[in-house]
N, C-alpha and C positions, 0 to 999 in steps of 0.2 A: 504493500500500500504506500508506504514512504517512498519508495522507489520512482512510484508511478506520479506521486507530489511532487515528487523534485523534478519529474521531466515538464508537467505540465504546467507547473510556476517559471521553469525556466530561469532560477536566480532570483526570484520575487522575494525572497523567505527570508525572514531577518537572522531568528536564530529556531533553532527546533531540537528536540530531545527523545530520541526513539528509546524507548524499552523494548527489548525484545529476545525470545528466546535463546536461552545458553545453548553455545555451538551451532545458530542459525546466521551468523555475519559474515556471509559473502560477499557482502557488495558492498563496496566503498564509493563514499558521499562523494559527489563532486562541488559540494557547497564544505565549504569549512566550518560553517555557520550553523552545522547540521552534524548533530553527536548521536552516534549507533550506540546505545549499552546493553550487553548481555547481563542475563541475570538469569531468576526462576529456574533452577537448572530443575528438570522431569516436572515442570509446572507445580512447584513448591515453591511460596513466599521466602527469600532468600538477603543475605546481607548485602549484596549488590543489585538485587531489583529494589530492595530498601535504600541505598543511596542516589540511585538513577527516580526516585520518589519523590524524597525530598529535593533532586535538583528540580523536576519538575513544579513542586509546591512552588519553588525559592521562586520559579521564574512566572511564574501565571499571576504571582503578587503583584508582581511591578509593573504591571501593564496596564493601559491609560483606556480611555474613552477613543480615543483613533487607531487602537490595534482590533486586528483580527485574531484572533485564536482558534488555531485549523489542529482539531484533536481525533484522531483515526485510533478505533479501536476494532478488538477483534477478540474472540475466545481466547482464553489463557489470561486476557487483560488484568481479569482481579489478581493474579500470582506477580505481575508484574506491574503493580501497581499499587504495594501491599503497607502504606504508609497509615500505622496506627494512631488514631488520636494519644497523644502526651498528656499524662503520663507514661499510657503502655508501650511494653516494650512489644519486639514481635513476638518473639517465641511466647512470650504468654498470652496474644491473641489468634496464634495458630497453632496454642495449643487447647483452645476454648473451640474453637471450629472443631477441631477433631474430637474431644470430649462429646459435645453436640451430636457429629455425626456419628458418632460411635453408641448414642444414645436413642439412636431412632430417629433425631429429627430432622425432619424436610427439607429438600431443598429452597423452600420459600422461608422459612425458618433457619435456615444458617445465613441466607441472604441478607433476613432484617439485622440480624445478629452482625453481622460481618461490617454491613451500612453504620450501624448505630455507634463500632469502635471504630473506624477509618475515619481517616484526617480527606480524605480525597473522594473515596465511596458517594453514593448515595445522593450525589450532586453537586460533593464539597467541592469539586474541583472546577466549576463552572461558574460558581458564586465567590469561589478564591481568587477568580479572572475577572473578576467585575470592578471597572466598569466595562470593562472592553468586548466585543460581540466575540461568542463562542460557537461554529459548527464545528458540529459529529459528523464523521463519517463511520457506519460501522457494515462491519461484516458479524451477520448474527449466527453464533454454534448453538441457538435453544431454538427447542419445537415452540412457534406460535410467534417466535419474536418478540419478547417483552424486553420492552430498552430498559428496565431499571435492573435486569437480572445479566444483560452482556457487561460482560468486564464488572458487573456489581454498579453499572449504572453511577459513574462519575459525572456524567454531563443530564443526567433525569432524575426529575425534580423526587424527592423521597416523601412519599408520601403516610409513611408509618407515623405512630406516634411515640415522642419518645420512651412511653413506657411498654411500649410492645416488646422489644428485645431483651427487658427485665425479666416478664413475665412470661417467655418462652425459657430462660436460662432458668426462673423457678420451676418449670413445668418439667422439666429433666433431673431437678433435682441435684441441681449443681452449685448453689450458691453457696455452698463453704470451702467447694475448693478453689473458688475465685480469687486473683492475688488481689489485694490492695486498688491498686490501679486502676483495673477494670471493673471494681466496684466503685473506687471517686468518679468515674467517665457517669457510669450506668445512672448512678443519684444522684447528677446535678438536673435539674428541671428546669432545662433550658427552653428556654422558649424557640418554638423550630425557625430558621432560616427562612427570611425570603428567598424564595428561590427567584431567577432575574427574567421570568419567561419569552419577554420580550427582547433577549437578548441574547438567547439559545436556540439554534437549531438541530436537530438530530435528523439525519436519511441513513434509511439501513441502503445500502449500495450493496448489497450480499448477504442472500439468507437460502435456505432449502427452498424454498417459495421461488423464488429466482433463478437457481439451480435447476430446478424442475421444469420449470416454463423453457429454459435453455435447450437442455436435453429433450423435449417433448418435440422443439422447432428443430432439432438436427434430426431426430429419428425419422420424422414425417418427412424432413428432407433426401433422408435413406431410402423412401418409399415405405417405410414399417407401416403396420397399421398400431399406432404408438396413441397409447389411452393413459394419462395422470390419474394414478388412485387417490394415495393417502402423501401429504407433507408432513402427517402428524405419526410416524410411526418410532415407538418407543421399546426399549425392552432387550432380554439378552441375544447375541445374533444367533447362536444356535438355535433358539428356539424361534426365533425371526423366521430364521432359514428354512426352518422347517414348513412353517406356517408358507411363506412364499412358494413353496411347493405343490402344497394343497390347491392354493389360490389359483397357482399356472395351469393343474390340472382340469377345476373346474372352468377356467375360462376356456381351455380348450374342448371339453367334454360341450358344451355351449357352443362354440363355433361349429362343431361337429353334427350339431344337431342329437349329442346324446342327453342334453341336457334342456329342458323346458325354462321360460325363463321364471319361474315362479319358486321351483326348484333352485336355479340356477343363485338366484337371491339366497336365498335360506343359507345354501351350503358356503356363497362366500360370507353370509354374515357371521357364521361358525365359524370361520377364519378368526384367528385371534390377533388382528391387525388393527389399529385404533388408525382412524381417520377417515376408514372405506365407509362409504352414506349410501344409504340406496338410489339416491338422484345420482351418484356416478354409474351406477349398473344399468339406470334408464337411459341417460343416456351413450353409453353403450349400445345396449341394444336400439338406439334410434338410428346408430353410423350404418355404413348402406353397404361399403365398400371394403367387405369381412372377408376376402379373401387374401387377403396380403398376409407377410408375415406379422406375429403378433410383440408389441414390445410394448408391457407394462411398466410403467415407472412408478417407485414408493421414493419417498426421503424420509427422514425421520433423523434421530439421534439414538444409536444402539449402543450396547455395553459388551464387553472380551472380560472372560475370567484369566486369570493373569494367575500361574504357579509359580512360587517366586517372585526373587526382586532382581533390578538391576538389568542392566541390556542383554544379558542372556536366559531371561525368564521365557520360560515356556506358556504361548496362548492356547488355550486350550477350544480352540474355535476350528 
């Protein structure tokens, strides 16, 4: 993405600050103005995505009513992004995420959590650039696309209340082993943030959504007879895989005329695929031109059981 800024500014760029994953810095700037920093190494909050953090903080301060602030983010964002509200340190707010996640709780619930201890999270970093106008460009890794949940939603307004992330860390059962710290952050009763609405823009430029619509225009370009299911598919890929299976059959069992279409519903809603609706199976059956080859497309975000650690763990997929 930074890559693709620096060609289309063409030198425009005053100064800029990339975080970005350990052992992904191939490309060197040709703006000098423009600092590459590795960090996050296996997308783990780390002591040098913590300093590439606070440079970022130092520098979104100083900036006036006549800057733009062009902030590109992308999945992995919140590991490398991972500046704690002061007093906490890191290690003891990612070691309250893991507590959390090791206690059952949701992904939408380590989110509020994560927002309510970050110094950048949750909007801070768009309201830390104020006065100055802020667009997002983002490439979204969640089903559905919710901007406050990519990268943990720096640039989208937080709409919790502060004492929501309290009262999920009681609901775990965790508040004695909270240090110090992230119990002064949690009881101050701050009154929330204007957030600068009028002075923030967010476009997701990349999501599954996008992705799909891509690949649906190339396969028809193929000649396929290429049909968009689900964007919303979730879940472990073996058992993904399996399901897609079933799915291929019945659509073929259909085509073939072995399968009625009334039938034909029933057995893919048995599919245990989240996003397929019966108005895609209608229209399906309204396309005229069933003789081609057939190319279903799903998107989703799936999960690998991982034996092991380290770069030679074994996926068991």
């Amino acid at each position: 993405m930074a890559k693709e800024v620096e060609n289309i500014l063409n030198g425009k760029i005053k100064h800029g600050i990339i975080s970005i994953p350990e052992g992904s810095l191939s490309y060197k700037s040709k703006n000098e103005k423009v600092f590459y920093c590795e960090g996050a190494l296996n997308n783990l909050p780390d002591a040098k995505a913590l300093i590439t953090a606070k440079a970022i903080r130092d520098h979104v301060t100083n900036l006036g009513c006549d800057d733009l602030l062009l902030v590109l983010l992308s999945g992995g964002g919140s590991a490398l992004l991972p500046l704690p509200k002061p007093p906490i340190a890191l290690d003891e707010k990612t070691n309250l995420i893991k507590q959390l996640a090791n206690s059952g709780a949701e992904i939408k619930e380590l989110n509020t959590v994560r927002k309510r201890i970050s110094d950048l999270k949750g909007g801070q970093l768009a309201i830390k650039a104020q006065p100055a106008q802020v667009i997002s460009l983002l490439l979204s890794d969640i089903v559905g696309d919710p901007l406050d949940f990519i990268a943990s939603g720096p640039t989208t307004e937080n709409t919790d209340e502060p004492a929501d992330a309290l009262n999920i860390i009681k609901k775990y059962k965790l508040m004695d082993k909270l240090p110090e710290s992230i119990k002064t952050v949690l009881n101050v009763s701050d009154v929330k943030d204007q957030f600068p609405c009028n002075n923030v823009k967010n476009y997701i430029i990349g999501s599954n959504k996008i992705a799909i619509a891509a690949a649906l225009k190339e396969a028809r370009k193929l000649n396929y007879l290429a049909f968009p299911l689900s964007n919303e598919v979730t879940g472990n890929v073996k058992e993904v895989a399996s399901e897609y299976v079933r799915l291929t059959k019945h659509f073929c069992d259909y085509l073939s005329g072995d399968l009625k279409l009334e039938k034909f519903k029933k057995c893919v809603k048995a599919c245990n695929i989240p996003g397929i609706h019966e108005n895609n199976l209608e229209d399906f059956n309204n396309i005229t031109a069933k003789d081609k080859n057939l190319c279903l497309i799903l998107g989703g975000e799936i999960t690998v059981n991982v034996k092991g650690s380290g770069k030679e763990a074994e996926i068991n997929n």
